[in-house]
LOMARPA-931006 format. One record per residue (C-alpha): x, y, z; residue in one letter. Coordinates in steps of 0.05 Angstrom, whole numbers, padded with zeros to 5 digits, always signed. Layout:
<vokols>
XYZA/...
</vokols>
This chain:
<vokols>
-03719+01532+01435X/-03699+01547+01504X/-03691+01602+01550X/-03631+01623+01528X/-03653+01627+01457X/-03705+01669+01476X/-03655+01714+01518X/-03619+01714+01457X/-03678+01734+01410X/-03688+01788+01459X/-03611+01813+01454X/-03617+01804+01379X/-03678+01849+01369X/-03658+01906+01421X/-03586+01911+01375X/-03633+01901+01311X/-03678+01967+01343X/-03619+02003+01364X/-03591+01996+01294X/-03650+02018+01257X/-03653+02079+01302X/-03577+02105+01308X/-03583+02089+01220X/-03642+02135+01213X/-03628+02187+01269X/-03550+02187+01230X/-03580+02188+01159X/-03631+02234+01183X/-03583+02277+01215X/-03532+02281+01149X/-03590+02292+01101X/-03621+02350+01137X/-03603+02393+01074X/-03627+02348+01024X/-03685+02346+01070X/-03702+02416+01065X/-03695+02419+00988X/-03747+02368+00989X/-03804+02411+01025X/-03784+02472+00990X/-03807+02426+00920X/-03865+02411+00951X/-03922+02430+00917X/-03996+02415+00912X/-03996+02359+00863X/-04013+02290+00872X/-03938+02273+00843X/-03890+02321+00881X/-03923+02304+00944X/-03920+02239+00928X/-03849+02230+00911X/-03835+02277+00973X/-03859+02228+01012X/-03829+02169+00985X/-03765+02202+00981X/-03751+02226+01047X/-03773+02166+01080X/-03735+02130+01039X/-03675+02181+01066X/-03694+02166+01145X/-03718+02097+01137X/-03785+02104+01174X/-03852+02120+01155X/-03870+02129+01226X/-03816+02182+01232X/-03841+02212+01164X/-03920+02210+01182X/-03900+02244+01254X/-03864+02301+01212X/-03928+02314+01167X/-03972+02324+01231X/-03919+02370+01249X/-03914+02410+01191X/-03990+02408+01185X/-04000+02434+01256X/-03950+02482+01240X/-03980+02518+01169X/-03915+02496+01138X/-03962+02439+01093X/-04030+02440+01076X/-04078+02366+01100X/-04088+02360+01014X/-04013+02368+01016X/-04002+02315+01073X/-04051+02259+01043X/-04000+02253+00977X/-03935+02261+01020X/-03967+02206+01070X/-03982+02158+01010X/-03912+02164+00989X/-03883+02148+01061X/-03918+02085+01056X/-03884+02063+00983X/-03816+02094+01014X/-03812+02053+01071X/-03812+01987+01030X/-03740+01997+01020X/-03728+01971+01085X/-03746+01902+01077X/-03705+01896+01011X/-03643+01918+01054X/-03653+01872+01116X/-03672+01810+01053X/-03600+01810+01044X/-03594+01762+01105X/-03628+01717+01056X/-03579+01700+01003X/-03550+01633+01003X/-03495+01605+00956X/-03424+01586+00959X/-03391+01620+00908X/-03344+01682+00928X/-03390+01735+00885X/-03448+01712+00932X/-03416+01703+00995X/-03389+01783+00983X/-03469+01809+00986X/-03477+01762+01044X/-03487+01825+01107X/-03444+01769+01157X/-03391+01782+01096X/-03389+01859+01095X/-03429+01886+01150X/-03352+01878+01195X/-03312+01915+01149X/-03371+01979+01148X/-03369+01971+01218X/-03296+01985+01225X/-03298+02043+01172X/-03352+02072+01216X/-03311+02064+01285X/-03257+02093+01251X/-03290+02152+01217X/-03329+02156+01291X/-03268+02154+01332X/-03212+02195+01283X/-03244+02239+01244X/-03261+02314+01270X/-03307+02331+01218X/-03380+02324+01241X/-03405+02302+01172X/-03352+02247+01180X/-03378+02223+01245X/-03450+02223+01219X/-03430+02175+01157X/-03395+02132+01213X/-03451+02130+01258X/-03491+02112+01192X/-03447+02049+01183X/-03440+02030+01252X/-03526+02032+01253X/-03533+01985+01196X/-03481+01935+01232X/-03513+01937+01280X/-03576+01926+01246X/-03561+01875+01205X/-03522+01841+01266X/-03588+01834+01305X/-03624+01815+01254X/-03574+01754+01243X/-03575+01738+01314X/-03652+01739+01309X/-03658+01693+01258X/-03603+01650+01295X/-03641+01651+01358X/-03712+01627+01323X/-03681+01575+01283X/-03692+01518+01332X/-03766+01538+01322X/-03768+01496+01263X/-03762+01424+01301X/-03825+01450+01351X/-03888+01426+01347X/-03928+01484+01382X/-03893+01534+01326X/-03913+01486+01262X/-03986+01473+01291X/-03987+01545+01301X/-03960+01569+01226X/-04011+01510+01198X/-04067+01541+01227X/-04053+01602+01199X/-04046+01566+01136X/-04124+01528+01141X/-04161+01561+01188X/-04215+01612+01150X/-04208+01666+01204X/-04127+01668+01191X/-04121+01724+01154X/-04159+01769+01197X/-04112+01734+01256X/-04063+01756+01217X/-04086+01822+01193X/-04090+01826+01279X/-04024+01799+01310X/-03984+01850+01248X/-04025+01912+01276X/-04011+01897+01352X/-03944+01875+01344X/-03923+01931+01299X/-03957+01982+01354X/-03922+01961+01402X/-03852+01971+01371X/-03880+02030+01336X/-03847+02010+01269X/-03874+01971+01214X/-03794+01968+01183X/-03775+01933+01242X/-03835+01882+01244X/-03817+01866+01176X/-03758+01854+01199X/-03789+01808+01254X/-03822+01769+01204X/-03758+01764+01161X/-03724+01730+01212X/-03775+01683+01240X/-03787+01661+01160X/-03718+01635+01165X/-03752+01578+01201X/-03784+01557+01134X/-03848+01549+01171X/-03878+01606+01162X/-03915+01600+01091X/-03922+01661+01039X/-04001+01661+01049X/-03986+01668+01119X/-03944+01729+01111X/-03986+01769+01068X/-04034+01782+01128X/-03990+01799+01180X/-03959+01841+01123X/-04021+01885+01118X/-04036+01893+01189X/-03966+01925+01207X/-03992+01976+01151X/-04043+01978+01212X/-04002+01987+01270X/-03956+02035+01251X/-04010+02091+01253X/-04013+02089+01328X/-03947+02136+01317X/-03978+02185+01278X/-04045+02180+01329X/-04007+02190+01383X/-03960+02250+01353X/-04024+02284+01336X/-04055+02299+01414X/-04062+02366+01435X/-04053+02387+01359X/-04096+02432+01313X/-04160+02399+01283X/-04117+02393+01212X/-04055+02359+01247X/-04109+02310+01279X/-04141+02295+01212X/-04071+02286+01177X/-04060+02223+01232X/-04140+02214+01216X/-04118+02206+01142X/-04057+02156+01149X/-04107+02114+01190X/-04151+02114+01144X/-04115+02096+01082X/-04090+02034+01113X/-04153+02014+01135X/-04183+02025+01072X/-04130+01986+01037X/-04116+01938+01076X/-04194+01920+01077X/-04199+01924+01007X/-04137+01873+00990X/-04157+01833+01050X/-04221+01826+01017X/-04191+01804+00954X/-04141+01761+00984X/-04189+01726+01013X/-04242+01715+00952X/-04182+01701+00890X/-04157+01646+00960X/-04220+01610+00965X/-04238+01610+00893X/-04167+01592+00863X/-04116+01541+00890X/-04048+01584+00892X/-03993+01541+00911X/-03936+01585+00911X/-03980+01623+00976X/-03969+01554+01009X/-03895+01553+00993X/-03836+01572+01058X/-03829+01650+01060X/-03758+01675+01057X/-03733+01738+01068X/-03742+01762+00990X/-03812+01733+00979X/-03831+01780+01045X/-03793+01838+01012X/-03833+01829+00952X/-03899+01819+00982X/-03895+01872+01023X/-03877+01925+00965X/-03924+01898+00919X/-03967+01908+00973X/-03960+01979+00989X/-03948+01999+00913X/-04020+01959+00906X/-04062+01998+00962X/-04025+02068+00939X/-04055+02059+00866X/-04115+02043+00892X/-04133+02105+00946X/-04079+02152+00911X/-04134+02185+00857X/-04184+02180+00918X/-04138+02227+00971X/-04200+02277+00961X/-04249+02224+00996X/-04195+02217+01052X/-04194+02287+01058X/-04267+02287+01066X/-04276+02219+01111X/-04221+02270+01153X/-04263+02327+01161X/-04322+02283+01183X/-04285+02253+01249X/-04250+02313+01264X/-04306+02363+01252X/-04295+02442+01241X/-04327+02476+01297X/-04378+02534+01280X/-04350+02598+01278X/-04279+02563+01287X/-04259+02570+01211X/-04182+02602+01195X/-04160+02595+01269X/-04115+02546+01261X/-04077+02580+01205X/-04031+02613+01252X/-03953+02589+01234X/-03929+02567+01303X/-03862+02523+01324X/-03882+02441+01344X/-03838+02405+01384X/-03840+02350+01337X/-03800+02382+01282X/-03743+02380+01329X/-03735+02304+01314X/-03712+02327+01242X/-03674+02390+01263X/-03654+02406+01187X/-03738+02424+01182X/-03738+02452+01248X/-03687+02501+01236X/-03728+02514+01168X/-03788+02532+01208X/-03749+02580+01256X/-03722+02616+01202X/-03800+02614+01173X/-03824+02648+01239X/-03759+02693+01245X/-03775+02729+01182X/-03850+02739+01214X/-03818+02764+01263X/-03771+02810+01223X/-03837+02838+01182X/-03863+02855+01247X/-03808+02894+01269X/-03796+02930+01212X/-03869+02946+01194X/-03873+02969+01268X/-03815+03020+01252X/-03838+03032+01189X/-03910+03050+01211X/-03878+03096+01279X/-03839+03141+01218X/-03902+03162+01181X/-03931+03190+01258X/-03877+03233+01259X/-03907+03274+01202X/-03988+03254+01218X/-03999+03222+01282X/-04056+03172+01284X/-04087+03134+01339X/-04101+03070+01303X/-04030+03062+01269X/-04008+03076+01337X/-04033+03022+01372X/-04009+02983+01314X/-03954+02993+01326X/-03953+02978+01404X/-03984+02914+01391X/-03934+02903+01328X/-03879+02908+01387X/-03913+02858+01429X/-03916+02818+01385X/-03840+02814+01365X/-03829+02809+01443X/-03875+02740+01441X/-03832+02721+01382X/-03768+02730+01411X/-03798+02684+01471X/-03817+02631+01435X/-03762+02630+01384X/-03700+02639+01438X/-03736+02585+01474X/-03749+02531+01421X/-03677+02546+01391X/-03646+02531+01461X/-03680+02476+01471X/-03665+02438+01385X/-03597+02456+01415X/-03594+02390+01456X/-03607+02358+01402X/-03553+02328+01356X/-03545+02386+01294X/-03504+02391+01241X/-03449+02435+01224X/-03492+02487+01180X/-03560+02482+01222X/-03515+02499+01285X/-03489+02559+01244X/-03566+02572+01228X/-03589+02562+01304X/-03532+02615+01331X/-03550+02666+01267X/-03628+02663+01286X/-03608+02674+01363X/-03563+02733+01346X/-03611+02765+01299X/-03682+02760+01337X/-03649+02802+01396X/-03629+02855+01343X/-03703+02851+01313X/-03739+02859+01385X/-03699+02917+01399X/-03722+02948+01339X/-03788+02946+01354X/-03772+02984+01418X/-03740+03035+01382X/-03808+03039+01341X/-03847+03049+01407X/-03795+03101+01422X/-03808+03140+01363X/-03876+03130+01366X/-03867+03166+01441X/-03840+03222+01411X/-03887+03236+01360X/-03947+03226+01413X/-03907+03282+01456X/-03894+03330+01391X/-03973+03324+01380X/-03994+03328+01448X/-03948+03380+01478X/-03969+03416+01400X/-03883+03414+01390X/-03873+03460+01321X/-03820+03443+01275X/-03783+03493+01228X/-03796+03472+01158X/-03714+03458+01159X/-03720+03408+01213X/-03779+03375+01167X/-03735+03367+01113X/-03679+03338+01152X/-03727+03296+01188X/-03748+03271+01119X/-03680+03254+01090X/-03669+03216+01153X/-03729+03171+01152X/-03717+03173+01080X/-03652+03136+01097X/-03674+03082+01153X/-03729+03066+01113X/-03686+03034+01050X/-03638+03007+01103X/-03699+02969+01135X/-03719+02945+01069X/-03652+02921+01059X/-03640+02886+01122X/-03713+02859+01119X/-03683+02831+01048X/-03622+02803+01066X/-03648+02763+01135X/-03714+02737+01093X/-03673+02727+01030X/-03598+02716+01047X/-03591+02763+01002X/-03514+02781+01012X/-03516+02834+00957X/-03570+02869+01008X/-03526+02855+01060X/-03473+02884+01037X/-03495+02944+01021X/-03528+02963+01096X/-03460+02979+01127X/-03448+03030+01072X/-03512+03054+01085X/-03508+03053+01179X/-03456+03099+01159X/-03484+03156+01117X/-03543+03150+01179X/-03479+03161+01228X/-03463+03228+01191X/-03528+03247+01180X/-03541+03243+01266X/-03476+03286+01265X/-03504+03337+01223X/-03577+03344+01240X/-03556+03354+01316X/-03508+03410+01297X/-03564+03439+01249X/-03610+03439+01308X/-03563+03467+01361X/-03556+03529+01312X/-03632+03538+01295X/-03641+03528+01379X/-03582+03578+01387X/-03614+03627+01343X/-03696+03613+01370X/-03719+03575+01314X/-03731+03520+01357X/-03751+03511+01424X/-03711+03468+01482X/-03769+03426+01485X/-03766+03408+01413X/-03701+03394+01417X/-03702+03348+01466X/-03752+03318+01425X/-03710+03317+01363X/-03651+03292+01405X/-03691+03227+01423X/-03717+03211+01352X/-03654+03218+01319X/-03619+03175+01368X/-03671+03119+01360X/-03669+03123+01283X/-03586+03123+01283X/-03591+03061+01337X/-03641+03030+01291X/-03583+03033+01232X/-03533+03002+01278X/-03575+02932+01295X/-03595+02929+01219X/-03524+02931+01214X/-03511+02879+01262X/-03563+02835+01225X/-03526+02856+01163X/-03461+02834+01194X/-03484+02769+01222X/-03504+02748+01150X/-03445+02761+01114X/-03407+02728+01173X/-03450+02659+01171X/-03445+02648+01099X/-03365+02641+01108X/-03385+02601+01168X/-03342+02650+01217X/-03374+02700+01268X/-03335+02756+01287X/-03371+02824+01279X/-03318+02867+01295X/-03272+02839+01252X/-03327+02839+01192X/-03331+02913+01206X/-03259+02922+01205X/-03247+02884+01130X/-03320+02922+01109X/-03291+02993+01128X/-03218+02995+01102X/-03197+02991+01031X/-03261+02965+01013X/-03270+02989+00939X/-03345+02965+00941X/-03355+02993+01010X/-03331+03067+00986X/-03365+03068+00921X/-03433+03052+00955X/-03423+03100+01019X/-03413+03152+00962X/-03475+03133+00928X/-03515+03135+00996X/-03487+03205+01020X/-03503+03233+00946X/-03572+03213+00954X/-03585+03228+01034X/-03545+03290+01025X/-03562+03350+01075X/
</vokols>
């Protein structure tokens, strides 16, 4: 082996990496909904977290990738650490599918039918279906499933070239003495167990140091017992991912890494162990036979399937060994809980968009529950709902920071068609929600003024006042509804609604102006009234915005003013419901 097989074996495993990523980033990227059906099954048992796991990694090909998501969604409040143990147990089984897929370098035979499975036989032809689908097509979900075939070409290319480049191993000395010490010495499989770990964390991928060891096996000198080491400690190595994800996390993101480091530890020590005593008591010759690029596919399943029976029934111990290295601080317990955005989900923007929406409707409750609580001052002011409600409005201010921000940011990164849609819906709709809350603080403005200044209202006005409130309150509910929900049939019916509240801010002005023509009223209170009808009929017009934002999305258009135009004219819906809402807010 010379230098340029070794410059070569360098070219071959950069393409091999690039591969890998561009696959999983392009499956990742054209799964996102799938994705997202996943978590929402999740659930507290052993099984569904399990399969959750084992699923999804099996959908981005990388348990690294997968592991790095849990500490996300842990360190978010989106999963629970009991939650993250099964769905890290199943990334470990999920990831296996990797090796079977790179094994197909393997097969050997002459015959056409073999020869077709062969990847140096069809990897060419999904190549130039991907570059065509790539280059052609318009249709993002096109480009995705090209981008998907163009990674596993490219994949499967360096991995050929790998195996091409080592090949000349075979005839040196230094490379046999080496794989026969591994075969006799009695510290080998701890060697092993060593050079997997390191070489796997430095790659940061225990698929693609399978992959490694697929294609030096094609030398024939490295032996099955040799494998099965080196096989556990990449189970090892890629933890550093997950360690390294989980700085400047929460303590139960930290203890999620904590827990994926431990169950490879654990059961890598315990099959290690038992490697090592069935080894020296039996005589296994099929462990001293040439590894090929199946029998490492197969040991390394049967491995993981192995150590995930064995700690699977003990995840509560994990949890446990978790909580003792990370430890809960006194006085510390529930501050964590908080739902907050990680930077991390962005690598799988399907979930990221998930959790915006997640923190949007927070954000919505806040708002609304802000307006809500500002209407009941109007009729009894008090101090403490007050300054609820001021800090209710701060709050939706910090969410609009943080969500505009994080939103503008996952939009850098590659989206799809329908989390795009999501992204510009959640951006429209938090600046509607904010604004809200102001009009909240207004109101609750005026009713601090009607209390202090000792403002009297005629019994009329009180009654109009009520019917008014009456009305913004359902359309909150409704708008609250539809946004948390996507409930069109909510939606749809808010419009109807903004414009009974319209006619109503029509008529309670005029019923004022008479009352203040006659002296009912004073010119005080009316200014009063002016303001909190204003902010209730502006209130009406962003829930109707929300509303209209909705309705728009789901036919994956955005045009508002047209939306109001088909909503308003000939509608039969639209006039049977605006008749309903003006019989039941009627003056």
């Amino acid at each position: 082996m010379d230098l340029f097989d070794v410059l070569t074996l360098v070219g071959g495993l950069c393409l091999f990496l690039f591969g890998m990523n561009v696959m999983g980033d392009s499956l990742e990227k054209s799964a996102g909904g799938s994705l997202k059906k996943l978590l929402g099954k999740l659930t507290g048992s052993k099984t569904a977290g399990f399969l959750t796991g084992m699923g999804v990694t099996a959908v981005i090909q990388s348990s690294s990738a997968t592991t790095v998501m849990v500490v996300g969604f842990v360190n978010s409040g989106i999963m629970t650490l009991k939650q993250a143990i099964n769905v890290i147990m199943g990334a470990n089984v999920g990831t296996t599918i990797t090796s079977w897929i790179l094994s197909l370098s393997g097969i050997e035979g002459s015959a056409w039918y073999i020869k077709i499975f062969k990847p140096t036989s069809f990897t060419p032809i999904l190549a130039l279906i991907g570059i065509v689908l790539y280059m052609m097509s318009k249709k993002n979900k096109h480009k995705d499933i090209g981008m998907i075939l163009l990674g596993f070409a490219t994949l499967m290319f360096g991995m050929d070239t790998m195996s091409s480049a080592v090949s000349g191993l075979k005839s040196v000395p230094g490379f046999q003495n080496l794989m026969i010490m591994f075969n006799d010495s009695p510290i080998a499989p701890l060697l092993g167990v060593i050079i997997g770990a390191i070489l796997t964390a430095i790659i940061q991928s225990s698929s693609a140091s399978v992959g490694i060891l697929q294609a030096l096996s094609s030398t024939g000198a490295v032996s099955v017992g040799a494998s099965i080491p080196i096989i556990m400690g990449q189970n090892i190595g890629t933890c550093v991912t997950a360690l390294i994800s989980s700085v400047g996390t929460n303590r139960n993101a930290r203890r999620a890494s904590i827990v994926h480091l431990s169950f490879n530890i654990i059961g890598t020590a315990i099959l290690l162990i038992v490697y090592c005593v069935v080894t020296a008591i039996f005589n296994i010759e099929m462990l001293n036979n040439s590894a090929n690029e199946f029998s490492i596919a197969i040991c390394h399943s049967a491995f993981n399937i192995i150590c995930t029976a064995i700690m699977l029934p003990m995840s509560g111990l994990l949890e446990k060994i978790s909580y003792a290295i990370v430890r809960e601080p006194k006085g510390a317990e529930g501050k964590d809980k908080k739902v907050t955005l990680d930077e991390r989900l962005m690598e799988t923007p399907a979930i990221a968009i998930n959790q915006c929406h997640v923190v949007a409707s927070q954000m919505a409750e806040v708002s609304m529950n802000a307006l809500k609580s500002s209407l009941t001052l109007l009729d009894k002011f008090d101090s403490e709902a007050a300054e609820q409600v001021r800090t209710d409005e701060t709050a939706a201010d910090h969410f609009e920071d943080i969500l505009g921000s994080y939103l503008v940011k996952l939009s850098t990164h590659p989206l799809s068609d329908a989390d795009s849609n999501e992204a510009n819906k959640l951006l429209f709709v938090i600046g509607d929600l904010e604004r809200i809350s102001d009009h909240a603080v207004n109101i609750l403005r005026s009713a601090d003024e009607i209390k202090t200044k000792d403002i009297k209202l005629t019994p009329a006005a009180k009654n109009e006042i009520k019917t008014i409130t009456g009305a913004v309150s359902e359309i909150i509910d409704l708008t609250l509804d539809a946004f948390t929900n996507t409930n069109l049939d909510a939606a749809s019916s808010i419009e109807p609604l903004e414009e009974v509240i319209d006619t109503l801010k029509v008529q309670l002005r005029a019923n004022h102006i008479l009352r203040m023509q006659k002296g009912e009223c004073s010119i005080e209170a009316g200014f009063v009234w002016a303001d909190i009808i204003t902010n209730l009929e502006r209130v009406s017009d962003h829930c109707s915005n929300i509303a209209g934002c909705i309705i728009e999305m789901s036919h994956d258009r955005m045009d508002i003013h047209e939306y109001y135009h088909r909503t308003k004219h000939g509608n039969p819906l639209f006039e049977a419901k605006h008749q309903e809402y003006a019989a039941k807010y009627a003056i």
